[in-house]
C-alpha positions, 0 to 999 in steps of 0.5 A: 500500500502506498498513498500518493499526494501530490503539489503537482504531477507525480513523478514518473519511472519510479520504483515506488517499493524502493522507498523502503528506506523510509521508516516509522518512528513509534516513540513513547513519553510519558503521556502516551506514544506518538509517531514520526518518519525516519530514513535508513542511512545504513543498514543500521542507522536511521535518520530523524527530526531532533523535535521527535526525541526530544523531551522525555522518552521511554522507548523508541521502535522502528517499523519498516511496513507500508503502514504503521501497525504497532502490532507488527515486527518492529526494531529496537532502538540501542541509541540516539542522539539529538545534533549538538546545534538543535535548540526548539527555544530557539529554532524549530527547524535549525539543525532539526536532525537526529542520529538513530542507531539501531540494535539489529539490522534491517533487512537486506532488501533495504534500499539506502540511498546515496546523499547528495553532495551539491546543496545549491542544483536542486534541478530534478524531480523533489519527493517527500515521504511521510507517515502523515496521520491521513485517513485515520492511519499512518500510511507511507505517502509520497508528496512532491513538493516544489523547490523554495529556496535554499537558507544557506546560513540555516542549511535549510531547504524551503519547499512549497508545501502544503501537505504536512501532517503529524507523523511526517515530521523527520521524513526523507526529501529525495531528488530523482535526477538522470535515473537516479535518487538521492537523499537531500533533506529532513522533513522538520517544519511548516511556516504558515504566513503571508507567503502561504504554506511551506516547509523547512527541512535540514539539508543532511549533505551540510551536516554529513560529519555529524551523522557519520561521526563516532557514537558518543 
């Protein structure tokens, strides 16, 4: 199952069930258990928006099903970490990332993605996964936003966006260019005002030092 959601035309020549990579984060806080979308980056490391652990948290869970099913097999989380920059008193979406390593390994069917090096050649087809709370389920959705603008002092891409639901936040931004995909951003945030709906997602190329560092 795989809901589509469109800002304009869908892409084409796409291999839908390669967005496998793509992942539901069940986290429980005290009050309850809540969920976002995260991005495998190896086979054992998941990648996030820091605002989905930040605060209080009990347990983390990682699911790699077309839709989220808190029944289903599921992935412990052995660690996280929040990037050192991240600060929700003063941004909700500078640095929005978070590091999640995994205490066993995603199937080997997983797809991962390369990062893409350029942050200023955004030519090519944008698409944003998420596990948005659509139709009363978490169910993997592919949007395809249009390209903003690039906050090159925040390393923040602006999408014109207007589809962003709870439960998307930390999802993968991917380019399709000459055939290939290629992991651009993190799906953080929504701006609402005078310039209508659009979203701030952390480009990952600018913090690749961070996400590939030691563990702590």
């Amino acid at each position: 199952m795989f809901m589509i959601t469109t800002t304009t035309a869908v892409a084409q020549n796409v291999d839908w069930s390669n967005f496998n990579s793509s992942l539901v984060i069940e986290v429980t806080r005290p009050e309850g258990k809540f969920t976002c979308t995260g991005v495998a980056i190896k086979d054992d490391v998941v990648l996030t928006a820091a605002h989905c652990l930040d605060g209080k948290i009990l347990k983390v869970r990682i699911f790699n099903q077309s839709a989220y099913n808190p029944n289903a097999q599921s992935w412990d989380v052995e660690h996280f970490e929040l990037h050192p920059e991240y600060d929700k008193s003063s941004s909700n979406f500078k640095a929005d990332l978070a590091r999640i390593k995994l205490s066993s390994k995603l199937p080997e069917s997983t797809t991962i993605f390369p990062i893409m090096k350029n942050d200023t050649n955004f030519k090519g087809k944008l698409l944003r996964v998420g596990y948005g709370a659509r139709s009363q389920s978490n169910v993997r959705t592919l949007i395809t936003p249009l390209f903003k603008a690039i906050k090159t002092e925040d390393k923040v891409l602006e999408l014109d966006d207007m589809y962003s639901y709870s439960g998307d936040s930390g999802g993968p931004i991917f380019i399709q260019r000459d055939g290939q995909m290629y992991l651009v951003a993190i799906h953080s945030t929504l701006s609402y005002g005078p310039e209508g709906k659009f979203s701030y997602n952390p480009l990952v190329s600018s913090r690749k030092d961070w996400i590939f560092a030691n563990w702590n």
